[in-house]
RODO-2510 file (C-alpha; in nm, 4 decimals, decimal comma):
residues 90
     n   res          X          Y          Z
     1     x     3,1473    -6,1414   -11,6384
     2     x     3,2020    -6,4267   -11,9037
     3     x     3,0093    -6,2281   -12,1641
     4     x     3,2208    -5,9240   -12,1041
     5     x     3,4953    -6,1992   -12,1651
     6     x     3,3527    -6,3727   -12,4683
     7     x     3,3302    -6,0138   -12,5599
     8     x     3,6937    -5,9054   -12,5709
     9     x     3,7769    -6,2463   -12,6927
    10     x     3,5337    -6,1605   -12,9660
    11     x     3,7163    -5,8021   -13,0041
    12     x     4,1013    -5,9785   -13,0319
    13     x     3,9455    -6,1916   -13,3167
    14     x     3,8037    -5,9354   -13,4728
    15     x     4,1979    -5,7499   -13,4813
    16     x     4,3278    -6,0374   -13,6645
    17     x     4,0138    -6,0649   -13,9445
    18     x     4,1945    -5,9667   -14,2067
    19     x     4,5057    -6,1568   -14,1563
    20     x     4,6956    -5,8856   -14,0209
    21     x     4,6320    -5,7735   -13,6822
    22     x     4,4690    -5,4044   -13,7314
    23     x     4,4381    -5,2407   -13,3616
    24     x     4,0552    -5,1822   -13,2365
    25     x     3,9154    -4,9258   -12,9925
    26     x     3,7297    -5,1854   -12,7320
    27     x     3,4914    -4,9872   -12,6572
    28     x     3,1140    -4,9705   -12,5391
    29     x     3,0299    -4,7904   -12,8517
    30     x     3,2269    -5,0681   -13,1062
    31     x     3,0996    -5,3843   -12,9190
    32     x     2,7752    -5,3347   -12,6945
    33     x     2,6219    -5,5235   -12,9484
    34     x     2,8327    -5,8064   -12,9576
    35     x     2,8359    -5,7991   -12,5220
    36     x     2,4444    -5,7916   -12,5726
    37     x     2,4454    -6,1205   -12,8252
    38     x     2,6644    -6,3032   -12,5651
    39     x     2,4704    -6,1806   -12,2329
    40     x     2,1776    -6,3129   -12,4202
    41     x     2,2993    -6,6314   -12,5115
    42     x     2,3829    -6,6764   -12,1580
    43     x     2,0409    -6,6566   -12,0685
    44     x     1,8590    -6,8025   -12,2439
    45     x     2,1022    -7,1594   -12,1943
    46     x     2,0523    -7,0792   -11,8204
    47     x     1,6505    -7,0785   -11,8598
    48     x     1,6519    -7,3777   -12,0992
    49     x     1,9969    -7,6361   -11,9466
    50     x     1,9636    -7,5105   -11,5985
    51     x     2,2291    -7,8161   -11,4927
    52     x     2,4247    -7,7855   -11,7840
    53     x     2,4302    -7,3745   -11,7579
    54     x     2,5952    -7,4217   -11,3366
    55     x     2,8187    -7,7120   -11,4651
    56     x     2,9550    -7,4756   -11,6883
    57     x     2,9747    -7,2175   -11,4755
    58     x     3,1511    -7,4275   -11,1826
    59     x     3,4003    -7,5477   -11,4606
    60     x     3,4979    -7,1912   -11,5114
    61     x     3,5151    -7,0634   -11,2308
    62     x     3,7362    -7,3072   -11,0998
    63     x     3,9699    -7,2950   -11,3850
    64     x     3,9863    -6,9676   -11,4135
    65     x     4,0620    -6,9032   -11,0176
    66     x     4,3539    -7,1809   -11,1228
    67     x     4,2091    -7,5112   -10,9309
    68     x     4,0620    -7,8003   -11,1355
    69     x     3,7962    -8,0562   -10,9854
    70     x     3,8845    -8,3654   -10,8879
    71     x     3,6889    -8,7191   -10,9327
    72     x     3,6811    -8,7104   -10,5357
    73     x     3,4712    -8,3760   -10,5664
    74     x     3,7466    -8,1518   -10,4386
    75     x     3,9064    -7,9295   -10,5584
    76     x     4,3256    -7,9601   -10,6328
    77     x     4,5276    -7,6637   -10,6284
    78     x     4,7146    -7,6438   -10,9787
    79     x     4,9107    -7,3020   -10,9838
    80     x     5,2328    -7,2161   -10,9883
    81     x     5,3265    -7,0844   -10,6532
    82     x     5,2283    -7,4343   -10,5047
    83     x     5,4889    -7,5394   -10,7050
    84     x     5,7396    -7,2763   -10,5868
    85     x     6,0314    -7,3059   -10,3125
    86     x     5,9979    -7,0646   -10,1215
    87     x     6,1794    -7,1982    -9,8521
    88     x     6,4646    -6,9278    -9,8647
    89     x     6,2383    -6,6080    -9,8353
    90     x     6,2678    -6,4856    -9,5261
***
């Protein structure tokens, strides 16, 4: 999943290379390449930083799923419907 990610971030990037933003067809075809390079990557800091590679990946995960990790070792809920009122919705 995070290469497919690193792989569209790649593709936006690639829009704005000439200073302008130029539309691009993200597609297989365009960018397999570019998913390959990053799924590689992957592994091989996975095979060679096994701690570092699942720190990584922890830290990720739990900031993209909107929670951060706490010094305690749990995690704190930091989105913005905690911080809603929903107190009227009934």
């Amino acid at each position: 999943m995070l290469a497919l990610v690193s792989t569209a971030i790649h593709a936006a990037i690639d829009e704005w290379s000439s200073g302008t933003v130029m539309q691009l067809d993200f597609s297989g075809n365009r960018f397999a390449a570019v998913y390959t390079a990053h799924k590689d990557t992957l592994k091989h800091i996975q095979k060679t930083s096994p701690k570092f590679y699942h720190e990584t990946m922890a830290y990720l995960f739990k900031t993209a799923r909107g929670a951060t990790y706490d010094r305690a070792g749990g995690d704190v809920v930091n989105s913005a419907i905690t911080l809603m009122d929903l107190s009227g919705l009934d």
